[in-house]
KOLTOR-450185 format. One record per residue (C-alpha): residue number from 1; y, z, x. Coordinates in nm, 3 decimals, padded with zeros to 5 digits. Layout:
BEGIN
{NUM; {Y; Z; X}}
...
REM end
This chain:
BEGIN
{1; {00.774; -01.464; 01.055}}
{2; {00.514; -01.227; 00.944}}
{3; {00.203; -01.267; 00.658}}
{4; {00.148; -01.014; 00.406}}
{5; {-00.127; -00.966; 00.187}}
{6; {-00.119; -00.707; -00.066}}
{7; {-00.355; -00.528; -00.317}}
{8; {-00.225; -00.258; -00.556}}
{9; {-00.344; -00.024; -00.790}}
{10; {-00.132; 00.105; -01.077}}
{11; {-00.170; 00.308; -01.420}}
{12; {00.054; 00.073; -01.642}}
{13; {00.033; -00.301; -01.684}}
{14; {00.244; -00.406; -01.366}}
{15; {00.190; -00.674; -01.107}}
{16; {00.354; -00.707; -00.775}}
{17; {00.506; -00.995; -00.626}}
{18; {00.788; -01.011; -00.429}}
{19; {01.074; -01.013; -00.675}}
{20; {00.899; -00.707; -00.829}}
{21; {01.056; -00.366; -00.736}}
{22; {00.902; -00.177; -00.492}}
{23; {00.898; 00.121; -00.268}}
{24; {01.275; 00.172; -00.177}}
{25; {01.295; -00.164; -00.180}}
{26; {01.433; -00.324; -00.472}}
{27; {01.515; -00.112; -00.802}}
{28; {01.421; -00.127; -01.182}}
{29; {01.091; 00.062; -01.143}}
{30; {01.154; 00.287; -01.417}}
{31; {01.211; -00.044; -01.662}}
{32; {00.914; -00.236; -01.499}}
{33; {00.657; 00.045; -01.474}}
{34; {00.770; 00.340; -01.704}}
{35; {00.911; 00.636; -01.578}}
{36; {00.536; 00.778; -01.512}}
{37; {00.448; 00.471; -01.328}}
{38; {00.200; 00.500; -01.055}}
{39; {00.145; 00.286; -00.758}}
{40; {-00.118; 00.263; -00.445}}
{41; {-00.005; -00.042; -00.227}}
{42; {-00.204; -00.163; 00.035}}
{43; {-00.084; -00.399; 00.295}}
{44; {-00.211; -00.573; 00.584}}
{45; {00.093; -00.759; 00.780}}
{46; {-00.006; -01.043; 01.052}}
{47; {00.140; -01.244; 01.269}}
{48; {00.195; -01.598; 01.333}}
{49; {00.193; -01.624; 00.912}}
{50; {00.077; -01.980; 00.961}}
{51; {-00.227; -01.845; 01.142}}
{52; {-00.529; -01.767; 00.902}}
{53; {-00.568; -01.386; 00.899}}
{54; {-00.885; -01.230; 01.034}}
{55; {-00.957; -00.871; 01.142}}
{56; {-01.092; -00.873; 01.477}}
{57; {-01.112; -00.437; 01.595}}
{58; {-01.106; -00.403; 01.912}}
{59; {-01.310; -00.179; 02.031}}
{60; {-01.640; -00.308; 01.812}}
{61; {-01.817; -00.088; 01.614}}
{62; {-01.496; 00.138; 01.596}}
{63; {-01.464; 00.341; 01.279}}
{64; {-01.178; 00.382; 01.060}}
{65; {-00.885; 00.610; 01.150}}
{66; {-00.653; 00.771; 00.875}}
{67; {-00.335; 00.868; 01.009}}
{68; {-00.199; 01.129; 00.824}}
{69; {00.056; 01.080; 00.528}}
{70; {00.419; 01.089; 00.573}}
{71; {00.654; 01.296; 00.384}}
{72; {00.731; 01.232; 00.012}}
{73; {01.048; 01.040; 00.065}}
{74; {01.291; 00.962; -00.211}}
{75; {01.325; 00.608; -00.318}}
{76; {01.716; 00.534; -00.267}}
{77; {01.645; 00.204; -00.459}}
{78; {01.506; 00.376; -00.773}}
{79; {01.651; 00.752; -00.840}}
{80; {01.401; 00.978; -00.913}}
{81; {01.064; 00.778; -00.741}}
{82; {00.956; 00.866; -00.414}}
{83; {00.724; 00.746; -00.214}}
{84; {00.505; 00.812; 00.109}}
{85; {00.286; 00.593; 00.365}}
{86; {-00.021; 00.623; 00.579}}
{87; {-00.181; 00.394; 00.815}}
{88; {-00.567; 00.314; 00.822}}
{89; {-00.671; 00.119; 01.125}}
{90; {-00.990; 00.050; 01.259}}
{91; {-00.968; 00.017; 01.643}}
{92; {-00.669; -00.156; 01.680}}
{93; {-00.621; -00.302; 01.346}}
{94; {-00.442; -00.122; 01.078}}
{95; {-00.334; -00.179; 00.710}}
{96; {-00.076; 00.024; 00.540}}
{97; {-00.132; 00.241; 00.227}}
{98; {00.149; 00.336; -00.009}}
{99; {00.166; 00.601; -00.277}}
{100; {00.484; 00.532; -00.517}}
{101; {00.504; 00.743; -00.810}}
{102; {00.815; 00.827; -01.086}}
{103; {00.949; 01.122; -01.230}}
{104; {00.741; 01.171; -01.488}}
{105; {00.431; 01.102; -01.372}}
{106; {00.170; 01.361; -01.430}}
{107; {00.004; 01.545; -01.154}}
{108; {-00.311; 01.379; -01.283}}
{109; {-00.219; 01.047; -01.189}}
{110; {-00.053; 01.131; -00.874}}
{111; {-00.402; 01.287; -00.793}}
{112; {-00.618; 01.005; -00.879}}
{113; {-00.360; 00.825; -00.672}}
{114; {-00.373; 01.009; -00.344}}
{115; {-00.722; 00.990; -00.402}}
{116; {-00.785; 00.635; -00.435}}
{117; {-00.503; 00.606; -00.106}}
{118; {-00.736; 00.833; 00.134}}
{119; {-01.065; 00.670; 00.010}}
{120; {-00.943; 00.293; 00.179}}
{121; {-01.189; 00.207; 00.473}}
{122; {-01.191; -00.103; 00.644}}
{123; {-01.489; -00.307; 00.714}}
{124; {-01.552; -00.386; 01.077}}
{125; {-01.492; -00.805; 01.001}}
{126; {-01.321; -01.032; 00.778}}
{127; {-01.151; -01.367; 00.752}}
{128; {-00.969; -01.519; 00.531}}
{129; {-01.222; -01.707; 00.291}}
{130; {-00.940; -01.968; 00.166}}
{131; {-00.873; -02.087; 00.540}}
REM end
């Protein structure tokens, strides 16, 4: 059993949950976001989920890594989106970043979107505020 907590960025009026669709994982983006929906997802993923999250880098006063982005990969779940991932870790603690985009989006918005996905940085400590 994993946590996940999730921030997202998008150009239409669209909030994910976890019946929403998503990056080839669960179709009707065109119907939920417009066919020139853009998405940047960020996710941080931890483990025991009953265990309140914190962000502990190891080694301190590392500084954040970008890994390079994937490939643009289509999204099997919704024809026509495709999507592609980065991590951003600092030390040894890494969120995920997700650019999801659909057919007709413009290369505007894809832009602003790649940008806003390489400008994440992590800050060197955090903890859950609600735990």
């Amino acid at each position: 059993m994993a946590g996940v907590l999730r921030t997202s960025v998008t150009n239409s009026d669209y909030a994910v949950d976890f019946d929403s669709p998503g990056p080839n994982s669960r179709p009707g983006a065109t119907e939920e976001l417009g066919p020139a929906g853009v998405l940047v997802l960020t996710e941080l993923l931890w483990s025991p989920a009953d265990q309140p999250v914190s962000w502990r880098p190891e080694p301190p006063g590392s500084s954040t890594t970008r890994g390079s982005n994937n490939r643009w990969n289509e999204d099997h779940q919704n024809p026509g989106w495709v999507f592609r991932e980065r991590r951003v870790c600092l030390g040894s603690e890494c969120v995920h970043v997700i650019e999801w985009h659909g057919p007709q989006a413009t290369s505007a918005d894809v832009a602003q979107a790649q940008g806003m996905a390489s400008s994440v940085s992590l800050d060197e400590a955090w903890s859950d505020p609600t735990r």
